[in-house]
DOFI-829032 format. One record per residue (C-alpha): residue number from 1; residue in three letters; chain; z negated, x, y negated. Coordinates in nm, 4 decimals. Each point is the difference from the previous one (the first is absolute). Layout:
  num  residu  chaine        c3        c1        c2
  NUM     ALA       A         Z         X         Y
...
This chain:
  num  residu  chaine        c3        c1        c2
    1     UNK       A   -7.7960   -1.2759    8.2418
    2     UNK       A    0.1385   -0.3372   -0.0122
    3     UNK       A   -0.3143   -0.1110   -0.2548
    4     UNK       A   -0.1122    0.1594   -0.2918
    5     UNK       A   -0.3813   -0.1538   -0.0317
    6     UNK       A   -0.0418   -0.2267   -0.2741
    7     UNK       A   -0.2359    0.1385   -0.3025
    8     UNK       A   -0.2763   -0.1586   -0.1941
    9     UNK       A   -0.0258   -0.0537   -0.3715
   10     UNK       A   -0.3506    0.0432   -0.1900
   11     UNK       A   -0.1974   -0.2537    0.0364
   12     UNK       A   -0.3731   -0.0679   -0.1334
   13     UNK       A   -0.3543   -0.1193    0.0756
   14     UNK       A    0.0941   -0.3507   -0.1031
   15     UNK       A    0.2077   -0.0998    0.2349
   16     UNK       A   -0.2832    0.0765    0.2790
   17     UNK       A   -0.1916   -0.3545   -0.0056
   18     UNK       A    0.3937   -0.1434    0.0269
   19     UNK       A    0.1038   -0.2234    0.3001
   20     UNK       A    0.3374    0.0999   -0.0373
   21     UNK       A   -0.0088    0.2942    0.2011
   22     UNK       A   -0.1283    0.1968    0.2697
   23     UNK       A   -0.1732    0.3394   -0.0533
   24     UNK       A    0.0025    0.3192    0.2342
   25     UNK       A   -0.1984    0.2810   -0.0950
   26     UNK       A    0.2297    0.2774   -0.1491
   27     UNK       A    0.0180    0.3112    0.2669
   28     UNK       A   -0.0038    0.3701   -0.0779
   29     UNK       A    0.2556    0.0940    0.1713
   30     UNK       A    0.4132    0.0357    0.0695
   31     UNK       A    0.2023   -0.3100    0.0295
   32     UNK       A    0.2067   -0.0007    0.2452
   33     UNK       A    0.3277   -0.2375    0.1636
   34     UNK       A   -0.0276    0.0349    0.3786
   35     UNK       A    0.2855   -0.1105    0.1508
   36     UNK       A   -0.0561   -0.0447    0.4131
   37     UNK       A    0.3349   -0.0387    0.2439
   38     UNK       A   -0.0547    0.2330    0.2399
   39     UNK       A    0.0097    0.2763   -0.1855
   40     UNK       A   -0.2909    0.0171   -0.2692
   41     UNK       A    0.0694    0.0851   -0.3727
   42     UNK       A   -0.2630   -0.0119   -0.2569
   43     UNK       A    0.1276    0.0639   -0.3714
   44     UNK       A   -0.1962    0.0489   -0.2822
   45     UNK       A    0.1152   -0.1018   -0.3763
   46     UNK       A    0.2044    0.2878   -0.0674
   47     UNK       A    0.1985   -0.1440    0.3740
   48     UNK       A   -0.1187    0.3573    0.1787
   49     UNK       A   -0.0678   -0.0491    0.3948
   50     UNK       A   -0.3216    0.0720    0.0304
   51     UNK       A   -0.0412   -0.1225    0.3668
   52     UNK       A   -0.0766    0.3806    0.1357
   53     UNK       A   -0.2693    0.0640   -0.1821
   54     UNK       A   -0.1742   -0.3322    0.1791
   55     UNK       A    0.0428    0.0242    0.3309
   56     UNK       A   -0.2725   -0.2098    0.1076
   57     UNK       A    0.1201   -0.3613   -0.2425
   58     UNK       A    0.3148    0.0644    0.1052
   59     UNK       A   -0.1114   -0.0175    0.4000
   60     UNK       A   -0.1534   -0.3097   -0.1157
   61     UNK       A    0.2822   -0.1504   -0.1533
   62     UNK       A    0.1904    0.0335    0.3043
   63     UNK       A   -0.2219   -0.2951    0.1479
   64     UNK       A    0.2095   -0.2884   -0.2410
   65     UNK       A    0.4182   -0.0415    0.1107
   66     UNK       A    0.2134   -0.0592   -0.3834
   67     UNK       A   -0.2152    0.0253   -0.3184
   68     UNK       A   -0.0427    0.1158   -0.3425
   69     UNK       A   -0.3285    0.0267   -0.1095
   70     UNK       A   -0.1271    0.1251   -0.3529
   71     UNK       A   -0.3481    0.1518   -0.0216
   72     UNK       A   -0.2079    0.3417   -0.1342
   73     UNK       A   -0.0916    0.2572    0.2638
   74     UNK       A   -0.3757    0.1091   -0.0876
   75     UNK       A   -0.2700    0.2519    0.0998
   76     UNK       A   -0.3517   -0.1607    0.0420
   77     UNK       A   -0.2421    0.2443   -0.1118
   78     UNK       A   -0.3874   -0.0236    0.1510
   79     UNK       A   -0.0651   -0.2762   -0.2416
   80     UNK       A    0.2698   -0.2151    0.1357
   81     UNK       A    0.1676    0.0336   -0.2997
   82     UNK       A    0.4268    0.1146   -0.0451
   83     UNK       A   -0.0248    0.3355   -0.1256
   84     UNK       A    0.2831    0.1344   -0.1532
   85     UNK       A   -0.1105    0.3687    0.0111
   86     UNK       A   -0.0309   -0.0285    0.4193
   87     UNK       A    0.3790   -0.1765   -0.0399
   88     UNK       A    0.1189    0.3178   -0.1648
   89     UNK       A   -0.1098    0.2324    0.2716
   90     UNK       A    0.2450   -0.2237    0.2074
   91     UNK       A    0.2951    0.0148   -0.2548
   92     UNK       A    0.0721    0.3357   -0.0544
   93     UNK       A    0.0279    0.1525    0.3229
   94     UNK       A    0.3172    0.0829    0.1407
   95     UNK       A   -0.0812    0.1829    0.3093
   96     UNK       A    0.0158   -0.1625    0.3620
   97     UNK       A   -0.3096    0.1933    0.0953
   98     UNK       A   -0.1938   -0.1488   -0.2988
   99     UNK       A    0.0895   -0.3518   -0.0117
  100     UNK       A   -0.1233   -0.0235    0.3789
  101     UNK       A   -0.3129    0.1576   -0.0874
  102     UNK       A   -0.0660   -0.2157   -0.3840
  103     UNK       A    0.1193   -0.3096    0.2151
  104     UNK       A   -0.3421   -0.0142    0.2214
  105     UNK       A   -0.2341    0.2071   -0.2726
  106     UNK       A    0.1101   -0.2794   -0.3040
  107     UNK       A    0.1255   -0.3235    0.1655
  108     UNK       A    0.2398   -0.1891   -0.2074
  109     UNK       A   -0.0309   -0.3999    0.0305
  110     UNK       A    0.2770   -0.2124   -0.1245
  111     UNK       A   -0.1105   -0.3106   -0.1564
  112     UNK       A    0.2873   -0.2712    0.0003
  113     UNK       A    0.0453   -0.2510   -0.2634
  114     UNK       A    0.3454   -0.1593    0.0061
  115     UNK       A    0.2719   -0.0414    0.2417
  116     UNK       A    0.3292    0.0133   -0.1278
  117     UNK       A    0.2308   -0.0461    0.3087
  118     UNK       A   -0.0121   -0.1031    0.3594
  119     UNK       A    0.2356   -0.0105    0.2636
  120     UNK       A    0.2702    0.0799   -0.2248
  121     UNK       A   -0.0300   -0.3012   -0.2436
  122     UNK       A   -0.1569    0.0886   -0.3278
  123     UNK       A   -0.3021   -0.1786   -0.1141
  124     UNK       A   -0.0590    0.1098   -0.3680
  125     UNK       A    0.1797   -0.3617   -0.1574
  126     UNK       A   -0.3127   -0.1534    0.2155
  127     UNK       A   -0.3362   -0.0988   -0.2149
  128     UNK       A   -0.2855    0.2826    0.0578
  129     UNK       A   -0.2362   -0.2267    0.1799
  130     UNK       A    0.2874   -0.0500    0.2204
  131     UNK       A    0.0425    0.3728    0.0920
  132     UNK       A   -0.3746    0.0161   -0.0162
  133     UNK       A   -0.0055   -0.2525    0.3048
  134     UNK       A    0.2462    0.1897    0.1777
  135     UNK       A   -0.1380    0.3181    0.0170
  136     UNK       A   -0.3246   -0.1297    0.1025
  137     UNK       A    0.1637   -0.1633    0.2507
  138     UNK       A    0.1706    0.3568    0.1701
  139     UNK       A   -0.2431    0.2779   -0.1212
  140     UNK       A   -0.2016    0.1510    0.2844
  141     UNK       A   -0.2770    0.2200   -0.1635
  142     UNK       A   -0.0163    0.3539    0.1024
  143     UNK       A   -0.1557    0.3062   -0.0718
  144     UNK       A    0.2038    0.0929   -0.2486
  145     UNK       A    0.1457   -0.3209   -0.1439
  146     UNK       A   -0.1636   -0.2638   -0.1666
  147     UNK       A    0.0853   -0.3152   -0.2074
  148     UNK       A   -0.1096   -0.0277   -0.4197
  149     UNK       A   -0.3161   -0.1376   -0.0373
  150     UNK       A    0.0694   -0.3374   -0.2237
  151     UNK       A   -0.1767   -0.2611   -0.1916
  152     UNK       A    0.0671   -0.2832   -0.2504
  153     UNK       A   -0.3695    0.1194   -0.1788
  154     UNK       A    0.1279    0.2699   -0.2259
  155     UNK       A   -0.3335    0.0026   -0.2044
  156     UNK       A   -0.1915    0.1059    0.3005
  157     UNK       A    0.2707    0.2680    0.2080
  158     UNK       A   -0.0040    0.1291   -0.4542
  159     UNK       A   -0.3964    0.0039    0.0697
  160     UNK       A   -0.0056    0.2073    0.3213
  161     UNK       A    0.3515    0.2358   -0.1242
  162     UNK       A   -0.2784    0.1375   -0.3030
  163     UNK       A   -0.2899    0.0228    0.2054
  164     UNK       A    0.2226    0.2126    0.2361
  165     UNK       A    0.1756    0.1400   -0.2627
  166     UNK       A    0.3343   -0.0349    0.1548
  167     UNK       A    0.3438   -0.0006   -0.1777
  168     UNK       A    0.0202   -0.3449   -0.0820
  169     UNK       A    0.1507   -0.3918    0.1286
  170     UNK       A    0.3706   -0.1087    0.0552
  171     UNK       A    0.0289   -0.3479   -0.1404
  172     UNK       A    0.2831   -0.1652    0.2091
  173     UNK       A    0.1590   -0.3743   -0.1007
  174     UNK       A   -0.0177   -0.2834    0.2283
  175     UNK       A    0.3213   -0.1104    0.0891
  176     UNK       A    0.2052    0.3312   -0.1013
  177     UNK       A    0.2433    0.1558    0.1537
  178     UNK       A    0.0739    0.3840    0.0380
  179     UNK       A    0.1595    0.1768   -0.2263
  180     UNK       A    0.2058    0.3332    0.1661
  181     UNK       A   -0.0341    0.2810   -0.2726
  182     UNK       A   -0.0710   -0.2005   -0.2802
  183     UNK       A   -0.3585    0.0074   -0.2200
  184     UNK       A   -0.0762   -0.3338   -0.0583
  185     UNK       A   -0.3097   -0.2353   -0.1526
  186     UNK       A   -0.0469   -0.1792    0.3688
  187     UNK       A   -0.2167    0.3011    0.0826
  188     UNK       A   -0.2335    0.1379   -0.2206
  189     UNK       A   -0.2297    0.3076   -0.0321
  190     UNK       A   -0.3547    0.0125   -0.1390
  191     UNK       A   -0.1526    0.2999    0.0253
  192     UNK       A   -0.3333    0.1428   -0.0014
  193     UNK       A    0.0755    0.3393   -0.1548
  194     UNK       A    0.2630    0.1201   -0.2446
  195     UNK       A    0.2465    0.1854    0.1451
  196     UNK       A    0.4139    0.1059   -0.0952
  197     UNK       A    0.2219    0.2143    0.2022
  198     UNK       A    0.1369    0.2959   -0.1722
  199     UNK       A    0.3068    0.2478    0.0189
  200     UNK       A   -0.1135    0.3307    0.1017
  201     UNK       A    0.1864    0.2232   -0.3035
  202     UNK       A   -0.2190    0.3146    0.0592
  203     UNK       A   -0.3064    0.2153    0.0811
  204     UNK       A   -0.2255    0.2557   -0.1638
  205     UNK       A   -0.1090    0.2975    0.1699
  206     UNK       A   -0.3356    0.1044   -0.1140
  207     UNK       A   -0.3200    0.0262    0.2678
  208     UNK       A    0.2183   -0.1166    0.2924
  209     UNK       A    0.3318   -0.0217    0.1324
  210     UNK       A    0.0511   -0.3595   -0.1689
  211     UNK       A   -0.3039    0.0018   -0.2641
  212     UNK       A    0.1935   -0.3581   -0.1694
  213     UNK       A    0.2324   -0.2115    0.0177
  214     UNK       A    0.2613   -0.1410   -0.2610
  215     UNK       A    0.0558   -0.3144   -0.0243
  216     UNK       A    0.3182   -0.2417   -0.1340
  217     UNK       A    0.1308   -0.3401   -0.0302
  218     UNK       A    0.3085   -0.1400   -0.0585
  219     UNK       A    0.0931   -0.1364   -0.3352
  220     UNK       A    0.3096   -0.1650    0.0194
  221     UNK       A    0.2055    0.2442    0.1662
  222     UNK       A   -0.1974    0.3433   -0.1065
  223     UNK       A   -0.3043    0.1599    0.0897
  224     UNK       A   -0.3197    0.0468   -0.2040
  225     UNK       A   -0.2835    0.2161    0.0976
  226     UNK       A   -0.3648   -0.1923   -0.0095
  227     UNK       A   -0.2164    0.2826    0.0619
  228     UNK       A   -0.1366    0.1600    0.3030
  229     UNK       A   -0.2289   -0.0409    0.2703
  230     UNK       A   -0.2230    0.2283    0.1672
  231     UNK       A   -0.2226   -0.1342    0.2337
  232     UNK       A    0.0073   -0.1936    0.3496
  233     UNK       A    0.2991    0.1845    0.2027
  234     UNK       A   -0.1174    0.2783    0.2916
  235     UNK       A    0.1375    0.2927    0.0716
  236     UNK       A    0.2016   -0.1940    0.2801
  237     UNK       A    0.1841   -0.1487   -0.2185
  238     UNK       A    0.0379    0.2970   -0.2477
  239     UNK       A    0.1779    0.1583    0.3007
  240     UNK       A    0.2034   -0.3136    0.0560
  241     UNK       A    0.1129   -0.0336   -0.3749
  242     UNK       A    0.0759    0.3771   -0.0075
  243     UNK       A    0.2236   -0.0119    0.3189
  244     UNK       A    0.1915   -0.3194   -0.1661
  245     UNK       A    0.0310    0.1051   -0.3921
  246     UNK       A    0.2836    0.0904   -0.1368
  247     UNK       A   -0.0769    0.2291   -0.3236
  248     UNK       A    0.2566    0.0137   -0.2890
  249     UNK       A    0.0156    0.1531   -0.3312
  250     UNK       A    0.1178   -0.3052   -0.1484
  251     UNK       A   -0.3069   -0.2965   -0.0840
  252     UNK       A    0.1094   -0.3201    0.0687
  253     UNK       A   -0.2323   -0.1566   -0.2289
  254     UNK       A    0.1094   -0.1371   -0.3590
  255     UNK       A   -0.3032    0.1271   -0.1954
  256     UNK       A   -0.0089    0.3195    0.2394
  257     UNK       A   -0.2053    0.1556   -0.3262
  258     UNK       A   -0.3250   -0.2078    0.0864
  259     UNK       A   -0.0494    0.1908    0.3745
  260     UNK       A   -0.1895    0.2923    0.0060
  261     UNK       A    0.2119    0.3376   -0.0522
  262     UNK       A   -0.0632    0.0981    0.3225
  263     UNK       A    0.1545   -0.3171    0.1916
  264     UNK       A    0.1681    0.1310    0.2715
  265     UNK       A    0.3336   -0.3222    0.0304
  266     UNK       A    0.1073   -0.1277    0.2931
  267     UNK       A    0.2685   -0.2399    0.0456
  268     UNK       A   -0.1321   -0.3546   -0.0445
  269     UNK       A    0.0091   -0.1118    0.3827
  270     UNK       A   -0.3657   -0.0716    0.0822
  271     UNK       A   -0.2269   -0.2700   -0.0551
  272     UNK       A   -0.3407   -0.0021    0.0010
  273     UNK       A   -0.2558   -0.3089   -0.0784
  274     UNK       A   -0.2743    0.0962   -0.2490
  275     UNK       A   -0.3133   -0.1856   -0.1360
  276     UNK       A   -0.0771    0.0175   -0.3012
  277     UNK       A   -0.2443   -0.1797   -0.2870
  278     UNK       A    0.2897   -0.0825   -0.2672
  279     UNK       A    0.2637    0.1075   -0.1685
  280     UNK       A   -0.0742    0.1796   -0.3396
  281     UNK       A    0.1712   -0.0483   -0.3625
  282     UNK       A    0.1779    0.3071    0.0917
  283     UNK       A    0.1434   -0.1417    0.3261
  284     UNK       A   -0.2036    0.2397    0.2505
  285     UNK       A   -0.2266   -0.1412    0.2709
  286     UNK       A   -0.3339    0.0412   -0.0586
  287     UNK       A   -0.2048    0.1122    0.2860
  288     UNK       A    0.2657   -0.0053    0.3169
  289     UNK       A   -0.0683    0.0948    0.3283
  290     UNK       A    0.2268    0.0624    0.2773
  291     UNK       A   -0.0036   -0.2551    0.2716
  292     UNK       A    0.3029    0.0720    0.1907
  293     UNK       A    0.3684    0.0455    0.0463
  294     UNK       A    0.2456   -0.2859    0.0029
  295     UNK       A    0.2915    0.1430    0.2134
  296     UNK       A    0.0723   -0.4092    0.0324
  297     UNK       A    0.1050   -0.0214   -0.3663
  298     UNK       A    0.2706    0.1193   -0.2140
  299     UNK       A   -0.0527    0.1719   -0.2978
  300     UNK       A    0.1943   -0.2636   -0.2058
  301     UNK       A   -0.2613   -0.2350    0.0890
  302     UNK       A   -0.2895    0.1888   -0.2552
  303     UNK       A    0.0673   -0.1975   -0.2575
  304     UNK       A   -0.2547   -0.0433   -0.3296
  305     UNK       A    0.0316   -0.3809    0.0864
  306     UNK       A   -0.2438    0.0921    0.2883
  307     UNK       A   -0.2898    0.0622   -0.2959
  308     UNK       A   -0.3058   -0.2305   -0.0369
């Protein structure tokens, strides 16, 4: 990947009535670089080629000669709406057989918001309503690509994100430029639910194969277990995280003595994004739900600066 996408620092409700920016709504889904010259790539955070498991964008992508584009792949549910639980019936598949068959049961749509490089020249020193321009100028819709929906009204795309109840908005500043790998304050996320992504330290094994999970986040450079969630994950992806743990005697977490004495450990490899209500006196998450697995981030991204 010759990109790494450029992140987005917190932002809040404030900023929305700002002419400043431009605001995209905030799509549950997996970012992803696409890189089209000839051959078709398409790299998520953690730079893993996901282009197999997509045959359909990529066939699409072949359509456009030298380009980088960055953009989220998404699966519409019946509401029209990205669903991140569809998404992950598309992600953890390995098999041939499967991905052909997931491909035309759960379409996968990727929705384009920047373009980064084109006909070998980069373009990322070049204002964003610049690169806006040009990829309005080349993008062909298709059945399974699409461009961001935008809007300089941030109060009303904030209005319709609640009523939807969708993630959130991307606040992006007029006149910036883009940022490879970096998190900077030019883009901002506001979003419409609490939410943290959390180091996978453990499970319990009580009514099910994976009754909870246990949950860390990096303090400085150790671990420290924040409790343990127990709902919103299927027994798809209890097989998945089974297949992909790796147990060990040894608990990676700090304050290992909080978990429950049955924690199974596994090394800290997987992340998972949780919501949750807050974070209590005794620095557990109250209330978390499973949402889904973040095989796009690294586990030294779970930080506690990610808190509300």
């Amino acid at each position: 990947m010759k990109y790494a996408p450029m992140l987005c620092q917190k932002g809040n409700e404030s900023i929305l009535d700002s002419n400043a920016y431009i605001f995209e709504p905030k799509l549950d889904g997996t970012r992803c670089i696409a890189e089209v010259n000839g051959e078709i790539k398409l790299f998520n955070r953690r730079n893993r080629n996901i282009s197999r498991r997509y045959p359909f964008i990529c066939k699409e992508l072949e359509k456009y000669g030298n380009v980088v584009f960055d953009g989220e792949i998404v699966c519409y549910n019946r509401e029209g709406k990205p669903d991140f639980y569809l998404l992950q019936k598309r992600e953890h598949v390995d098999s041939d057989l499967i991905i052909e068959i997931r491909a035309k049961l759960i379409p996968a749509t990727y929705v384009i918001f920047d373009i980064l490089e084109m006909d070998g020249k980069s373009l990322v020193e070049k204002p964003l309503e610049e690169r806006k321009g040009i990829l309005n100028e080349i993008f062909k819709k298709s059945e399974h690509l699409e461009l961001i929906f935008m809007t300089k009204n941030g109060k009303k795309l904030w209005e319709e994100i609640r009523k939807r109840n969708m993630e959130g908005v991307i606040a992006k500043e007029m006149g910036s430029k883009y940022y490879p790998g970096e998190r900077r304050h030019e883009w901002l996320k506001i979003k419409n639910v609490k939410s943290i992504d959390v180091i996978i330290v453990g499970y319990t094994r009580e009514k099910r194969e994976i009754s909870a999970l246990g949950m860390g986040l990096y303090k400085e450079k150790e671990i420290y277990y924040i409790g343990k969630v127990g709902t919103g994950f299927d027994e798809e992806i209890i097989r998945y995280l089974l297949k992909n743990f790796k147990e060990t005697k040894d608990a990676y977490a700090a304050n290992a003595e909080k978990a429950p004495s049955n924690m199974i450990w596994v090394k800290p490899e997987m992340v998972a994004e949780v919501e949750y209500i807050e974070m209590t006196k005794d620095m557990e998450l109250r209330s978390p739900s499973f949402k889904r697995l973040r095989n796009d981030k690294k586990p030294e991204e779970c930080t506690f600066e990610q808190i509300e």
